[in-house]
Phi, psi and omega in degrees: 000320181302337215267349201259346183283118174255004186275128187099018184267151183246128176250089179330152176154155170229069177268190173291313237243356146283305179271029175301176181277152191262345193279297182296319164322312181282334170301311186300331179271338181261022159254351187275346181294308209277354179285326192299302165309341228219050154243167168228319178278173158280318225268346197243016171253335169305302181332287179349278194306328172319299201291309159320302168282359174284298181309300187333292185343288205283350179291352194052023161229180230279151183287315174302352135331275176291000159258016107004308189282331196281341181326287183332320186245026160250035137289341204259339150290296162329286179329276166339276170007252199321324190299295198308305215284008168242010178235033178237112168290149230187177150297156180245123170265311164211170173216142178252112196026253209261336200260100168283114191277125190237137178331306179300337200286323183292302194303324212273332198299286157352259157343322200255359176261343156322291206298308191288329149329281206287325153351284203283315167335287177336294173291271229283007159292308175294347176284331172285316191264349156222152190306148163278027168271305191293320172310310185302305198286318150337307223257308190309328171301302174299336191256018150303317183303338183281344154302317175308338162272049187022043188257120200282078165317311189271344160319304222267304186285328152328326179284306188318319195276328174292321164304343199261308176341302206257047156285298200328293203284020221233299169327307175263008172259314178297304176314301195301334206263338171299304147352277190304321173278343177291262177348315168277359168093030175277142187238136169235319183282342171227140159149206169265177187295312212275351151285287191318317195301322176296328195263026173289299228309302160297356164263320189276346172291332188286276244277029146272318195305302159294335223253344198265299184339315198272312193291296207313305174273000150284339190297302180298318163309305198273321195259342127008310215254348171104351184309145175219006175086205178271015170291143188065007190256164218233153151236154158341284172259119192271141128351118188212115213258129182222164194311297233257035155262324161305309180324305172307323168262048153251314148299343211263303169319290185310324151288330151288004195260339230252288193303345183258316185321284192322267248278308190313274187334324186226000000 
């Protein structure tokens, strides 16, 4: 199941939608959240998705990848589900002893498992297709004006990246330690919750430990290297706004004006 988690990974390639601007990649992924959400319709969450699966399309990368990403999180759909189809009032469709199912509860059921799908789909086109390096640099560019407020802008985006960074590696260090206690005659799959909750105890005391470990020596690595946060730093590579980033938040306008029409119209 750890191995199926993909969130925060960067997947080398040189498709369009890689080599987009890392600024417009992020404008783009917070207009398809207001696109998803803002659907209403059938006709104008099929937009949605439409606009979703185009994007996917053009990253070149493997379809099974994303339904990969999506394993991990359908206990967490079920659930949304169920929660939507038995607490929403509605025509009653059937009823199980106290509990009634309505029409509306299946569509709102639907609707919230689509929108969350396609969510988790969303972020993780931009995270498969740019580096954290290029991500530090997104973000700082955009939340620049918020320096006139003193506000520690390459901090704040420095941090946001590091963290998306060590999901992976968090990941594969927790597989080692299970292992490693497996080996030792550990049981996680059988007993009662309040055993299993115990034989949790020996993976998260290893993997804080390492995880305090890993902060320490990068800590150590950034002043080796002289970080000093962002004042005065320079980049390698500059941000250069290209035709086919317009294109792209151009496309992005459009599909979203197309999904606020579609809910009008109907």
């Amino acid at each position: 199941m750890l191995k199926d988690i993909t969130i925060g990974q960067y997947f080398p390639g040189n498709s369009i939608v890689h080599r987009l601007d890392a600024r417009f990649k992020i404008i783009i992924t917070l207009i398809f959240i207001v696109m998803i959400f803002a659907a209403n319709t059938v006709w104008s969450v099929a937009a949605a998705v439409a606009f979703l699966l185009l994007s996917y399309a053009l990253t070149a990368l493997s379809p099974s990848l994303m339904l990969r990403s999506l394993k991990p999180v359908i206990p967490v759909l079920i659930v949304t589900a169920v929660i939507n189809v038995f607490f929403f009032e509605g025509e009653e469709i059937f009823r199980l002893w106290i509990i009634s199912v309505t029409d509306e509860g299946v569509k709102n059921a639907v609707f919230m498992l689509i929108r969350v799908t396609a969510l988790i789909v969303g972020s993780s086109v931009l995270t498969y297709t740019t580096s954290p390096i290029e991500l530090t640099g997104g973000i700082e560019k955009l939340l620049a004006p918020l320096k006139v407020l003193k506000f520690p802008v390459h901090e704040l985006a420095m941090m946001m990246t590091i963290a998306l960074r060590f999901i992976p590696t968090l990941i594969e260090e927790t597989e080692k330690i299970i292992s490693a206690q497996k080996a030792r005659g550990a049981d996680f799959e059988h007993g009662s919750l309040r055993e299993r909750a115990k034989a949790v105890i020996p993976i998260l005391v290893p993997l804080f430990i390492s995880a305090f470990r890993r902060a320490e020596e990068l800590a150590l690595a950034m002043e080796c290297r002289c970080y000093r946060g962002g004042e005065g730093r320079t980049r390698m590579k500059q941000m250069k706004v290209k035709p086919a980033d317009i294109v792209a938040l151009a496309v992005s306008v459009i599909f979203l004006a197309a999904v606020i029409v579609i809910d009008i119209l109907n």
